[in-house]
Backbone of each chain as ProteinMPNN parsed JSONL, in Angstrom:
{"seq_chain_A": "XXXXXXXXXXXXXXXXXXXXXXXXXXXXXXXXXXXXXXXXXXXXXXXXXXXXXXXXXXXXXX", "coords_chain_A": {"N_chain_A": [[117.383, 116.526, 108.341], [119.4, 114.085, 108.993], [122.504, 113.632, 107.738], [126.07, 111.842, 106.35], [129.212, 112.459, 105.262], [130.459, 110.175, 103.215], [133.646, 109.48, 101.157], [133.798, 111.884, 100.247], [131.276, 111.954, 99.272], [127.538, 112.75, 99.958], [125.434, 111.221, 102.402], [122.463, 110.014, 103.156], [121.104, 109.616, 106.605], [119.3, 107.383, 107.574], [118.658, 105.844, 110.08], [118.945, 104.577, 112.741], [120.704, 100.968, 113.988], [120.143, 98.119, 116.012], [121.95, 98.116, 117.903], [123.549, 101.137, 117.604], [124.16, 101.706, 115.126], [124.721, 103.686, 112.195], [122.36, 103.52, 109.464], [122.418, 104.098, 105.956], [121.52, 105.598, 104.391], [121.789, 104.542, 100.177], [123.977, 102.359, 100.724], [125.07, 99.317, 101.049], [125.085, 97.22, 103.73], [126.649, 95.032, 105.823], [126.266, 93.134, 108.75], [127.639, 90.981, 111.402], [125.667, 88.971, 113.744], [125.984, 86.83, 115.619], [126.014, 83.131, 115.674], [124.691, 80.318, 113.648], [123.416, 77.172, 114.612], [124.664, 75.172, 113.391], [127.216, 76.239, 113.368], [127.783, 78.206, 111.488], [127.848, 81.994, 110.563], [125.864, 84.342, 111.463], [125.102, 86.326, 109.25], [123.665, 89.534, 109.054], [121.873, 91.284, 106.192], [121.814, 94.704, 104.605], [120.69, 96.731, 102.601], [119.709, 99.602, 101.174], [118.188, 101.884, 99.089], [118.566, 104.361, 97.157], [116.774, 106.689, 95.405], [115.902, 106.66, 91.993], [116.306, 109.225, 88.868], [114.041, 109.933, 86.598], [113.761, 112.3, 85.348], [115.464, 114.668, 84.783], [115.739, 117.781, 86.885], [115.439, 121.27, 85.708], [118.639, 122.641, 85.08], [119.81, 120.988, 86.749], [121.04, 119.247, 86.028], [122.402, 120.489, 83.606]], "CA_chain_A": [[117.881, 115.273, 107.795], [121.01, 114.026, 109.057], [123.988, 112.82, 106.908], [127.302, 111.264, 106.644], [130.179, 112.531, 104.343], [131.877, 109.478, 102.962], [134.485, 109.09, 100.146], [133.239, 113.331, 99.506], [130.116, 112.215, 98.76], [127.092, 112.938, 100.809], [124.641, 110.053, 102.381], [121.424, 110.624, 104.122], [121.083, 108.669, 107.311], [117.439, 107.02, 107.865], [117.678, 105.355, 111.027], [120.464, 103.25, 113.777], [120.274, 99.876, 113.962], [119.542, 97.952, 117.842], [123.72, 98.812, 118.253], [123.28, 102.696, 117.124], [124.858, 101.834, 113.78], [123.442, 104.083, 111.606], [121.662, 103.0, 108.672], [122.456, 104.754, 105.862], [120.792, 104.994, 102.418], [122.362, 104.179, 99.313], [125.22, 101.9, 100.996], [124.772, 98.354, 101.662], [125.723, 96.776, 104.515], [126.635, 93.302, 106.562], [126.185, 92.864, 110.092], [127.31, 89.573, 112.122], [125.104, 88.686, 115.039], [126.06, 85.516, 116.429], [126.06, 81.587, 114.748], [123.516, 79.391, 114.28], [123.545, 75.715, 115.834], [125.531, 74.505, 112.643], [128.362, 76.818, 113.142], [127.548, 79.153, 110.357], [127.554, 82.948, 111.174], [124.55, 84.903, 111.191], [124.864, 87.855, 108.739], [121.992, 90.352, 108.187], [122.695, 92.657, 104.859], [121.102, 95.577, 104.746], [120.73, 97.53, 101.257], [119.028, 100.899, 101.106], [117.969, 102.027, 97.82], [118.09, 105.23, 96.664], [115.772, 106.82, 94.186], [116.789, 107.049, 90.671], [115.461, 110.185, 88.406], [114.053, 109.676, 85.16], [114.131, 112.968, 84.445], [116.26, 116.275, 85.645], [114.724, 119.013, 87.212], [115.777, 122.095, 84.793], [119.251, 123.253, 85.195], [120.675, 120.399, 87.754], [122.091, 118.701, 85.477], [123.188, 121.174, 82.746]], "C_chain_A": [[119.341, 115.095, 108.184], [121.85, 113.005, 108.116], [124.783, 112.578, 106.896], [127.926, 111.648, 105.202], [130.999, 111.081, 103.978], [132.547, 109.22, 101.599], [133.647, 110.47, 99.136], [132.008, 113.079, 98.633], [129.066, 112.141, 100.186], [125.776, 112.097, 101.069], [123.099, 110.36, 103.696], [120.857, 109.446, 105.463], [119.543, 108.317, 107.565], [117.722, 106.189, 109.277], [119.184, 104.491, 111.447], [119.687, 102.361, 114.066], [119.97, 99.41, 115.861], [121.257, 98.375, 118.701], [124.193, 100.055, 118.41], [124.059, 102.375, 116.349], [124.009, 102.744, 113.128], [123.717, 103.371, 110.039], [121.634, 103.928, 107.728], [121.98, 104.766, 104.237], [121.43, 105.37, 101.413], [123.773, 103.465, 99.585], [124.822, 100.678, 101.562], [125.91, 98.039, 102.589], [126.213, 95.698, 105.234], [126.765, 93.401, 107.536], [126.352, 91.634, 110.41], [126.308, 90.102, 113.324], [125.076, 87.734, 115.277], [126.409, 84.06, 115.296], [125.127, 81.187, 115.029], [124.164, 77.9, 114.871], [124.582, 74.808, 114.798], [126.96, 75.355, 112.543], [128.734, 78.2, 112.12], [127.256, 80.465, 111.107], [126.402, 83.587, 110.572], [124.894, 86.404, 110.788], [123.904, 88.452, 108.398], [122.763, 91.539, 107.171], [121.186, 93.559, 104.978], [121.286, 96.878, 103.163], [119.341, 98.692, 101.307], [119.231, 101.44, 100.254], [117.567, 103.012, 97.567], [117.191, 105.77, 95.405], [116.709, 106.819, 92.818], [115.479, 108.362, 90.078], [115.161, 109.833, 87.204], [114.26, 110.717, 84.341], [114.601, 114.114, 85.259], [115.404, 117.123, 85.753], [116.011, 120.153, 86.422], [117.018, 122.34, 85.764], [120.028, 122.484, 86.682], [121.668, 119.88, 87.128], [123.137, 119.017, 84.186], [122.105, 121.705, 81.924]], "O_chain_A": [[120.275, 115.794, 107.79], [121.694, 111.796, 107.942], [125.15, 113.143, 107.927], [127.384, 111.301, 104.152], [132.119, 110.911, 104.459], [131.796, 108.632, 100.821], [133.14, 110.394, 98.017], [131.706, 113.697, 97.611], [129.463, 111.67, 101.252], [124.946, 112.124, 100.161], [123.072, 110.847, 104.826], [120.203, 108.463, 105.114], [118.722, 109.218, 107.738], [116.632, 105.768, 109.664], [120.089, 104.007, 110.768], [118.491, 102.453, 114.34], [119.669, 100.219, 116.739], [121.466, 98.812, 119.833], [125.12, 100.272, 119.191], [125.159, 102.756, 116.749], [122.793, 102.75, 113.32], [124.748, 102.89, 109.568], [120.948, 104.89, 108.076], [122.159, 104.015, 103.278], [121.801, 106.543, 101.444], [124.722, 103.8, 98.875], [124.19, 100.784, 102.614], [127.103, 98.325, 102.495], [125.46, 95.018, 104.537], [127.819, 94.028, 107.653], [125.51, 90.856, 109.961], [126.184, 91.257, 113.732], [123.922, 87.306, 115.242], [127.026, 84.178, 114.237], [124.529, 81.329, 116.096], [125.237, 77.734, 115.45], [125.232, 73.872, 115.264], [127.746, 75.084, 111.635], [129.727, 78.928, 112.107], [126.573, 80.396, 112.129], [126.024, 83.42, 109.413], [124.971, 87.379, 111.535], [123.196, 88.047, 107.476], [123.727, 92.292, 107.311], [120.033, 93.253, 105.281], [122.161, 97.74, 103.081], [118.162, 98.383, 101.476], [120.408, 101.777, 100.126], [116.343, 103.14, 97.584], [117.035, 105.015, 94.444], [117.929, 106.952, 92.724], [114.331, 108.514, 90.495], [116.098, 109.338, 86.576], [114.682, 110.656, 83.186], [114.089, 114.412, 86.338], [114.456, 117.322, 84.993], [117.219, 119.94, 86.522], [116.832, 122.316, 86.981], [120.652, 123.14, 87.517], [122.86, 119.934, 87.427], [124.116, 118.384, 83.793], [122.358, 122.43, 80.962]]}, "seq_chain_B": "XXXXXXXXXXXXXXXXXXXXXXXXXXXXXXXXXXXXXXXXXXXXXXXXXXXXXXXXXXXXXXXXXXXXXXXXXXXXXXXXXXXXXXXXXXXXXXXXXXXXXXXXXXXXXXXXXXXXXXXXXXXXXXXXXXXXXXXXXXXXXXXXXXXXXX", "coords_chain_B": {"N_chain_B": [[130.685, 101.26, 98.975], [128.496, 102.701, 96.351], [125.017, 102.3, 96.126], [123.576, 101.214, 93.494], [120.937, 102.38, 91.057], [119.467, 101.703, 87.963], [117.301, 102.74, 85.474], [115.359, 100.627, 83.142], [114.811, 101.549, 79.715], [112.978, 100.236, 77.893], [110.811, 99.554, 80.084], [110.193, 102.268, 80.493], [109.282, 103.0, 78.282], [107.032, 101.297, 77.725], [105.495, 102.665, 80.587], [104.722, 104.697, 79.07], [103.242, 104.036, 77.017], [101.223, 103.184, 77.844], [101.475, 100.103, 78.199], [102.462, 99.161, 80.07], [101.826, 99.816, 84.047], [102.974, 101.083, 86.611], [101.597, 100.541, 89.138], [99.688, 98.425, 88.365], [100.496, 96.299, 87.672], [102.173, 92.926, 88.265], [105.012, 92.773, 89.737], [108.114, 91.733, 90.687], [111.069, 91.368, 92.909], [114.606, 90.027, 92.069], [117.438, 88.478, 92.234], [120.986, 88.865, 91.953], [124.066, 87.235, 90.97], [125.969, 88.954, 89.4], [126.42, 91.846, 87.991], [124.298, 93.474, 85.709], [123.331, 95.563, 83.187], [121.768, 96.109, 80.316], [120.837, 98.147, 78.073], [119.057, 97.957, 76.003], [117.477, 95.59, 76.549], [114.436, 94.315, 76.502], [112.87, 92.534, 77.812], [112.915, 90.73, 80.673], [115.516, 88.63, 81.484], [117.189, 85.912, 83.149], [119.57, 85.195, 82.171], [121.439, 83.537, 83.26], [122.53, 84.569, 85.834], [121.326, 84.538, 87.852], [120.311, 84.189, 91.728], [120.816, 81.081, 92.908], [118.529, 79.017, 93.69], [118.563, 78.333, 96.795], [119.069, 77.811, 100.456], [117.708, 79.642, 101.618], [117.086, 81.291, 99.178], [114.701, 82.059, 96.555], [114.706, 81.269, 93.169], [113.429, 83.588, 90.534], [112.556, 84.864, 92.46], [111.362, 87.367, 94.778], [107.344, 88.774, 94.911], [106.786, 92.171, 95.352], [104.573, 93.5, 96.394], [102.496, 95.931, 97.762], [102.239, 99.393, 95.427], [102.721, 102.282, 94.832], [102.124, 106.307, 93.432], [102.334, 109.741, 92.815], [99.587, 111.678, 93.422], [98.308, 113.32, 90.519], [98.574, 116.121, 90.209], [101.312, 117.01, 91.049], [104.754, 117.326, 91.384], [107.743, 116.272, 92.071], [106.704, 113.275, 90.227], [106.677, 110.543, 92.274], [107.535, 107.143, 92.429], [106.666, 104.487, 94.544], [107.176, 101.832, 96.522], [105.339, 100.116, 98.798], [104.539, 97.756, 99.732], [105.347, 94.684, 100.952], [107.802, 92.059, 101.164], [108.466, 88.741, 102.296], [108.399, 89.341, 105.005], [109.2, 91.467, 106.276], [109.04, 95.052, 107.102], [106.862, 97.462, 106.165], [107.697, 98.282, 102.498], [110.272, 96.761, 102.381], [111.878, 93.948, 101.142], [112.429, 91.149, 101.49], [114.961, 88.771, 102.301], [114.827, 85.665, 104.637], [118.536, 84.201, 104.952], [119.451, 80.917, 105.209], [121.593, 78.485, 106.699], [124.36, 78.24, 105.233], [123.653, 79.997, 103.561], [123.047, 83.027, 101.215], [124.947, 84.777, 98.175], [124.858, 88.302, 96.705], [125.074, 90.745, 94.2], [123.074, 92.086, 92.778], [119.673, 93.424, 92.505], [116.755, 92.823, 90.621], [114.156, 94.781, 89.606], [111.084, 93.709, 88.1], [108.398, 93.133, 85.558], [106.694, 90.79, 85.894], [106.53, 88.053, 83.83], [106.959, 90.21, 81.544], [108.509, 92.896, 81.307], [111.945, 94.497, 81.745], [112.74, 96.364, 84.917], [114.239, 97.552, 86.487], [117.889, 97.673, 87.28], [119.202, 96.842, 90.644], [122.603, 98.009, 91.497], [124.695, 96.764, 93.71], [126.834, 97.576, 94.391], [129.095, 95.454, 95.373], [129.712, 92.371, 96.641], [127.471, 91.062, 98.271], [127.141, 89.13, 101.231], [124.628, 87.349, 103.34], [123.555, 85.067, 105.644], [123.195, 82.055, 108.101], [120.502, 82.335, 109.237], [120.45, 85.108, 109.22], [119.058, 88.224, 107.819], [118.417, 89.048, 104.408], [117.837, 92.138, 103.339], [116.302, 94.408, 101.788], [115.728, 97.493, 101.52], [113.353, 100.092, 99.624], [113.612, 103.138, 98.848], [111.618, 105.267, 101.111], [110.788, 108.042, 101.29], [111.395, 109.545, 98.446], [111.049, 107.189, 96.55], [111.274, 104.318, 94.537], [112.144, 105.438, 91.687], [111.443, 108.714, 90.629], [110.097, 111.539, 88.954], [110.812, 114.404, 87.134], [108.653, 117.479, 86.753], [109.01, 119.714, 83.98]], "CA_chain_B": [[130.274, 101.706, 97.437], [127.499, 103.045, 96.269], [123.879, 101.706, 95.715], [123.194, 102.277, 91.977], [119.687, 102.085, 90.206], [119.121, 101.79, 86.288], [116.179, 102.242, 84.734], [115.267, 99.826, 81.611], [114.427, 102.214, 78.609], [111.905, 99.566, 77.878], [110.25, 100.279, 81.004], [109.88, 103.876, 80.494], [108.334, 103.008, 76.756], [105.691, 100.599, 78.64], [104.553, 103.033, 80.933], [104.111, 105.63, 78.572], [102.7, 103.294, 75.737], [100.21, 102.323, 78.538], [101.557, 98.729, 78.072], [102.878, 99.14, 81.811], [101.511, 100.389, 85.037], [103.458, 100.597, 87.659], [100.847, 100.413, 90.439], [98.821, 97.391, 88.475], [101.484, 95.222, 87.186], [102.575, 92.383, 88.911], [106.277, 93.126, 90.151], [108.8, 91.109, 91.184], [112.423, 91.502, 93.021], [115.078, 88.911, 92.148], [118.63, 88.769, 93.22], [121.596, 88.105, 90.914], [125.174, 87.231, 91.193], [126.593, 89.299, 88.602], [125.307, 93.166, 87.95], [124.178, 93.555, 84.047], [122.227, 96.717, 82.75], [121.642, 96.169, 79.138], [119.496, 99.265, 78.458], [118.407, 97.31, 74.719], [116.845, 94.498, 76.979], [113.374, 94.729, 76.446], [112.394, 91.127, 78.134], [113.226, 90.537, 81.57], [115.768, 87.677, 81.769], [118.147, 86.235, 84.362], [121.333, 85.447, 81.895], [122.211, 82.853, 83.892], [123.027, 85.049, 87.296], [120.159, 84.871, 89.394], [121.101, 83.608, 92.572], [120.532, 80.048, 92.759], [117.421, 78.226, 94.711], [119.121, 77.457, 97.981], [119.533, 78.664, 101.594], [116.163, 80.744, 101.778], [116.261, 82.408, 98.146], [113.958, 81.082, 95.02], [115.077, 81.83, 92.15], [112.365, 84.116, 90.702], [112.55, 86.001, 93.618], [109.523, 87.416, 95.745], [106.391, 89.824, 95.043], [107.376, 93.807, 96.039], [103.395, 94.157, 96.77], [101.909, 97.033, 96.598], [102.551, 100.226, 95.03], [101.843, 103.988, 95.236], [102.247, 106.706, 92.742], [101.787, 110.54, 93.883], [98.789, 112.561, 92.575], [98.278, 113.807, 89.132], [98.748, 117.464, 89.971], [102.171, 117.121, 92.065], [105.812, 117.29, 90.753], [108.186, 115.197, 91.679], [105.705, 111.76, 90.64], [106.999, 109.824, 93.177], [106.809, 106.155, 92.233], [107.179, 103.745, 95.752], [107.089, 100.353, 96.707], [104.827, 100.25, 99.805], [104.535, 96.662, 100.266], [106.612, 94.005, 101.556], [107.723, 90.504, 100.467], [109.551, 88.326, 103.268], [107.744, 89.312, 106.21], [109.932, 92.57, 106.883], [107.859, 95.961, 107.719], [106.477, 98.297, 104.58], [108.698, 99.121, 101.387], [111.076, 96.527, 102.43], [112.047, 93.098, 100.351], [113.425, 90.414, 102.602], [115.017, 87.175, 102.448], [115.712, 84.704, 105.377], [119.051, 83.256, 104.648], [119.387, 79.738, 106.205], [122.485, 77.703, 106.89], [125.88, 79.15, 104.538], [123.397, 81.54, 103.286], [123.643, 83.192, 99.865], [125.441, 86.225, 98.141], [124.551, 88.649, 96.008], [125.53, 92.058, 94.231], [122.684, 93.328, 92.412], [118.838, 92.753, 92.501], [116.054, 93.87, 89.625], [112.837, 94.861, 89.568], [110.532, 93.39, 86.658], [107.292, 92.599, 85.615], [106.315, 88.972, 85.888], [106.058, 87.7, 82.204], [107.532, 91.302, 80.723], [110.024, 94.152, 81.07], [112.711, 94.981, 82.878], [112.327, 97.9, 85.774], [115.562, 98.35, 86.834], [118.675, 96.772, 87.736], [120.11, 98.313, 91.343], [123.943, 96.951, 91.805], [124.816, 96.97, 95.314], [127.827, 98.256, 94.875], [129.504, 94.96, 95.627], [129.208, 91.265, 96.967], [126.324, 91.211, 99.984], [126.495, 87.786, 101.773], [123.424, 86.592, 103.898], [123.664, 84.137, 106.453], [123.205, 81.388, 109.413], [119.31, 82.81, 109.78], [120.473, 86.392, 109.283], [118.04, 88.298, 106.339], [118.529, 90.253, 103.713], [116.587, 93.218, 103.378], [116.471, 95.429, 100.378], [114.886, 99.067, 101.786], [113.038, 101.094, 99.179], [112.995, 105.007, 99.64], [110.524, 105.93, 101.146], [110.701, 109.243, 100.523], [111.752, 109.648, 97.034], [110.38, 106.266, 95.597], [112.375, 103.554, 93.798], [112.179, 106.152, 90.379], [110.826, 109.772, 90.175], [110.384, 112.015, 87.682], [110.047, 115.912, 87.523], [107.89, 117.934, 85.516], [109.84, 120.771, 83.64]], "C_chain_B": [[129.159, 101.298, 97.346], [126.256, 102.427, 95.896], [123.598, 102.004, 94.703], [121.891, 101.718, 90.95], [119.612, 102.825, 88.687], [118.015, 101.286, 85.938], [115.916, 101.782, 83.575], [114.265, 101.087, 80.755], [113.126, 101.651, 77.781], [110.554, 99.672, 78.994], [109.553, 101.396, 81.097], [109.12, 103.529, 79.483], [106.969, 102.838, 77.276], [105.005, 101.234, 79.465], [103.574, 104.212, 80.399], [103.681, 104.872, 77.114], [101.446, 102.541, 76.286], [100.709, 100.891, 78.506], [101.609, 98.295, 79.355], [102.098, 99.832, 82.753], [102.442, 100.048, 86.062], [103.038, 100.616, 88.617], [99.712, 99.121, 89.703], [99.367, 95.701, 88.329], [102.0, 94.418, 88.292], [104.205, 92.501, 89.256], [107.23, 92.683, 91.214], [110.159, 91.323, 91.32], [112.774, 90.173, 92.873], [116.89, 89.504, 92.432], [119.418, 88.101, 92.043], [123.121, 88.407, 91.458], [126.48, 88.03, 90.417], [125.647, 90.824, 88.793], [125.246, 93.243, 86.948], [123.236, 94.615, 84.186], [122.908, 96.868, 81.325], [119.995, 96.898, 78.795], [118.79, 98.939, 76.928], [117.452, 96.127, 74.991], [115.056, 94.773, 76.86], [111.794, 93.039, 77.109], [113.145, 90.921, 79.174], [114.072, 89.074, 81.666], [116.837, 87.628, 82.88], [119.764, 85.798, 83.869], [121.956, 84.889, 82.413], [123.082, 83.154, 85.187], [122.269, 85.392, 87.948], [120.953, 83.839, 90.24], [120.049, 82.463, 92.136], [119.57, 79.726, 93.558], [118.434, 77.675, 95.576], [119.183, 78.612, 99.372], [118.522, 79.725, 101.887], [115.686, 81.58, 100.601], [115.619, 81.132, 97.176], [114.085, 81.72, 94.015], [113.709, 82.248, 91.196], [112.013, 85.117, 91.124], [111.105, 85.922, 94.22], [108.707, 88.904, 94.879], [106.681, 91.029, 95.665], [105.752, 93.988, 96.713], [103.104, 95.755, 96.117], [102.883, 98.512, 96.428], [102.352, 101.279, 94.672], [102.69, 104.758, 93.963], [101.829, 108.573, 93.194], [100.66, 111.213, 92.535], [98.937, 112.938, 91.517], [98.586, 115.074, 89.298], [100.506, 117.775, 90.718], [103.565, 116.786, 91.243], [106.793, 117.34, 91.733], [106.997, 114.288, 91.656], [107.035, 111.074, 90.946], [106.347, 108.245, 92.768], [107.785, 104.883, 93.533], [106.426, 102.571, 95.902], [106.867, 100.329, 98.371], [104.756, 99.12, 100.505], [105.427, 96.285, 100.672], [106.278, 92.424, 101.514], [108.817, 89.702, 101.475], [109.285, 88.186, 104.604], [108.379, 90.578, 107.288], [108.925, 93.637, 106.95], [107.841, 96.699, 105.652], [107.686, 99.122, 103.914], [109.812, 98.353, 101.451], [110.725, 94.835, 101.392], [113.329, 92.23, 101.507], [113.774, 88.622, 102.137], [115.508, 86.746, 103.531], [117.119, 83.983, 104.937], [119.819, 81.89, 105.616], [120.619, 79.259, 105.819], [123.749, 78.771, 105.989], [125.32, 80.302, 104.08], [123.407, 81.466, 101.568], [123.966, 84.27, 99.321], [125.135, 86.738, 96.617], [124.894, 89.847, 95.45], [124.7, 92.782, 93.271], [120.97, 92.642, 92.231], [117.835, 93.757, 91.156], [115.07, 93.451, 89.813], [111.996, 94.57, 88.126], [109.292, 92.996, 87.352], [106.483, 91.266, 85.376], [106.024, 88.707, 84.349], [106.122, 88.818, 81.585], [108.82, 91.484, 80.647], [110.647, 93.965, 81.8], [112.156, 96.02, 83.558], [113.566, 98.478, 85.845], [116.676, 96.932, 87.585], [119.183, 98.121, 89.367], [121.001, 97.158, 91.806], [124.21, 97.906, 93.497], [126.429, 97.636, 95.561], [129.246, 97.176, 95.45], [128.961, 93.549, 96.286], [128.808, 91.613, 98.617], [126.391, 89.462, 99.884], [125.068, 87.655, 103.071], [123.563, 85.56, 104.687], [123.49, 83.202, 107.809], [121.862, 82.362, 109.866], [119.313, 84.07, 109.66], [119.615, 86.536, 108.161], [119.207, 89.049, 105.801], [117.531, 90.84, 103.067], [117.097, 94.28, 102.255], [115.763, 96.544, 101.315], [114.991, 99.586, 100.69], [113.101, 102.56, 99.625], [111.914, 105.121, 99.698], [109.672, 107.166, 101.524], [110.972, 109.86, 99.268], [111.167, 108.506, 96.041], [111.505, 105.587, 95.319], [112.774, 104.513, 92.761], [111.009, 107.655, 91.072], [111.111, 110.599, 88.968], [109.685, 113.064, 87.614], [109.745, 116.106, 86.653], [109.454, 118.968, 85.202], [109.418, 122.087, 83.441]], "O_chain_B": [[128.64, 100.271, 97.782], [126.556, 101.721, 94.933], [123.255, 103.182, 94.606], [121.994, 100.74, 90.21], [119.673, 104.013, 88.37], [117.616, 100.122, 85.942], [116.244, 102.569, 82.687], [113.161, 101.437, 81.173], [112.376, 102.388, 77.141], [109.409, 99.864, 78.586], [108.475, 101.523, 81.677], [107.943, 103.771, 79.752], [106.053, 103.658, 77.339], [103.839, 100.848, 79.537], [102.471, 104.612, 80.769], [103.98, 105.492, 76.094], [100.785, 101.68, 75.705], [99.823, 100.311, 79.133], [101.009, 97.314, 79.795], [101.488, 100.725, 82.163], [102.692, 98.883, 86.371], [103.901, 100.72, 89.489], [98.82, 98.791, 90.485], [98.96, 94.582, 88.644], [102.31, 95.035, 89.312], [104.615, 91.824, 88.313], [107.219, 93.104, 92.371], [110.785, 91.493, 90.274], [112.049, 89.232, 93.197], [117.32, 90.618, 92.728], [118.988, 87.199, 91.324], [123.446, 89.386, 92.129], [127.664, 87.839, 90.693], [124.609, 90.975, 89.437], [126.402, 93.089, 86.555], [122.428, 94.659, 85.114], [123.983, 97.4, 81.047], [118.822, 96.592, 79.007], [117.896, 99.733, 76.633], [116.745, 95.646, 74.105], [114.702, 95.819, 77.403], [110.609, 92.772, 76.909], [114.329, 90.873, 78.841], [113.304, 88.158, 81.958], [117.333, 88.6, 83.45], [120.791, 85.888, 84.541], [123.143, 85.213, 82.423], [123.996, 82.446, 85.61], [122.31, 86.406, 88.645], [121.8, 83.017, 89.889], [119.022, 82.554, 91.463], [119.768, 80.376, 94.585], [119.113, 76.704, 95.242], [119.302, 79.837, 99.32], [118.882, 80.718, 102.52], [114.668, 82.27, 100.551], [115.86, 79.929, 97.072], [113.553, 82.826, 93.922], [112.882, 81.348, 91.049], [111.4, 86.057, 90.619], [110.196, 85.093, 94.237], [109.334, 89.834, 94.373], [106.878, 90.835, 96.864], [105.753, 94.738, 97.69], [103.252, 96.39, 95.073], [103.919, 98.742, 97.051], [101.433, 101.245, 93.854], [103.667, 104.207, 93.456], [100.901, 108.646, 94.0], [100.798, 111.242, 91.312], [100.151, 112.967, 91.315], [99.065, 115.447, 88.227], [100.785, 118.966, 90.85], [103.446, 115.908, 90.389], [106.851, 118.394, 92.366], [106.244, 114.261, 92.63], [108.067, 111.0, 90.279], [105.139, 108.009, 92.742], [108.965, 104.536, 93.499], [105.283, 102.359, 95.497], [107.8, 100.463, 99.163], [104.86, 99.162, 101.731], [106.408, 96.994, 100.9], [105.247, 91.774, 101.687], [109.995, 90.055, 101.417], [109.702, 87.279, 105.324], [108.21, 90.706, 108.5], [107.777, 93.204, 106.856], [108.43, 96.503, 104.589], [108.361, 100.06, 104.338], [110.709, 98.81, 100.742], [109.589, 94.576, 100.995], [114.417, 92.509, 102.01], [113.056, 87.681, 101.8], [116.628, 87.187, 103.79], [116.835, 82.899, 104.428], [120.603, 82.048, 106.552], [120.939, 79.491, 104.653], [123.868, 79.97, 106.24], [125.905, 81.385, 104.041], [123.625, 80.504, 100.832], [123.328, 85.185, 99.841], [125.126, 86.029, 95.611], [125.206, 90.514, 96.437], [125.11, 93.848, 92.812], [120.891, 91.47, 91.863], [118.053, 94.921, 90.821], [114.759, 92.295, 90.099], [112.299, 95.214, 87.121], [108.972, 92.716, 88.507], [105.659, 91.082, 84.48], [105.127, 89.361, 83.817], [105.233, 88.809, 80.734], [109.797, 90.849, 80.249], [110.274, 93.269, 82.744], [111.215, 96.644, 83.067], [113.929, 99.574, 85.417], [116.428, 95.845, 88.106], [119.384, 99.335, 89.39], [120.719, 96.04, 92.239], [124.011, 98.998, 94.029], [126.969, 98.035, 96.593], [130.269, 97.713, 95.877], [127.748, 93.525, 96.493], [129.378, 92.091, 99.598], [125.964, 88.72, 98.999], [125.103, 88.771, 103.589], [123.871, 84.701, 103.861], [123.737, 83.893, 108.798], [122.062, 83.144, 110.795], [118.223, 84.567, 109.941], [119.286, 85.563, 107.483], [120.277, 89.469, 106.241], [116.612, 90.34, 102.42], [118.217, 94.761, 102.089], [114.973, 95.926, 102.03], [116.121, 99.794, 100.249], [112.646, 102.991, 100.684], [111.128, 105.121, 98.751], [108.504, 107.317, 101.881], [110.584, 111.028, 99.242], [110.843, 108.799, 94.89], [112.613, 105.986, 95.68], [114.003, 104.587, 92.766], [110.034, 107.507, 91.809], [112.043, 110.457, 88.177], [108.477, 113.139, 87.834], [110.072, 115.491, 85.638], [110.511, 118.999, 85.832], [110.234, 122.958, 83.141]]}, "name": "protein", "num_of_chains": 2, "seq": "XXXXXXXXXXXXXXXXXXXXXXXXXXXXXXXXXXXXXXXXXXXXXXXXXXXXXXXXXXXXXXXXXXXXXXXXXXXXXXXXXXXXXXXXXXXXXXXXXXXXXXXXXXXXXXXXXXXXXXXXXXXXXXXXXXXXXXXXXXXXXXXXXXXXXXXXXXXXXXXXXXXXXXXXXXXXXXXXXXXXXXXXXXXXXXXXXXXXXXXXXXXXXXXXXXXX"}
């Protein structure tokens, strides 16, 4: 599994975009790619949603 | 900043009161302009910060489809969102947004005419725009929610 350290926390990468951005889960993101015909820029967001736990596995969390 | 999912305490009651399923229940993402997790909510509302009907979203939101759950004998249950609402590939939640677009910073999962599921705040304002989507990705390895035995 590869990952990215940022702001000392640790993020698990799933996948680069058609640019090699990578794609990285639990960090949304915004990409331009171009304008449309009214002038408006074309952002794609990208949100990757980590799990949540409902319940701790013994002794992770205290 | 970080992607952050809260599960409604109501939620949890419902699936263990049988009231809920989370693989039969109808289940809908919606998109809101504000992030709220009121863990006393026990009625899915939008509080006046769903995004607005315009620019490719409907207020409402879209259908997550379907939904998987892992075996009865297996620890972590893994609970994932397999479908896809938007026309993006499996586990994802998509909106087209057309012309200025529209922005958002936190979307929740509920059950059409119930509970809450969960609020997940994005961590900040996501705009959308000029034909670009926006795409929610589920894990789909961990699930939206799991939950270990002990």
């Amino acid at each position: 599994m590869d990952t990215l350290e940022i702001d000392g926390k640790e993020y698990e990468v799933i996948g680069h975009d058609d640019k090699g951005v990578p794609t990285i889960r639990g960090i949304a993101t915004s990409t331009q790619d171009g304008v449309d015909e009214q002038g408006n820029p074309k952002v794609n967001v990208n949100v990757t949603v980590p799990a949540a736990k409902l319940l701790a596995v013994p002794g992770e969390n205290g | 900043m970080s992607v952050v999912t809260h599960i409604y305490p109501a939620y949890i009651n419902g699936v263990l009161t049988k009231a809920n399923s989370w693989t039969a229940d109808t289940v809908n993402c919606a998109l809101f302009s504000a992030s709220t997790f009121t863990n006393t909510d026990t009625t899915y509302t939008t509080s006046g910060t769903e995004v607005a009907s315009a620019n490719g979203y409907t207020t409402g939101g879209g259908a997550v489809g379907t939904r998987t759950i892992s075996s009865q004998t297996t620890t972590p249950q893994l609970c994932k969102i397999t479908g896809a609402f938007g026309g993006g590939a499996a586990g994802t939640t998509t909106w087209t947004a057309t012309g200025a677009g529209f922005t958002a910073v936190a979307a929740k999962l509920y059950v059409v005419s119930g509970v809450p599921i969960c609020n997940v705040d994005f961590g900040g304002s996501q705009t959308a725009s000029g034909g670009g989507t926006f795409t929610i990705t589920w894990d789909a390895t961990n699930g939206v929610f799991n939950a270990a035995s002990s």
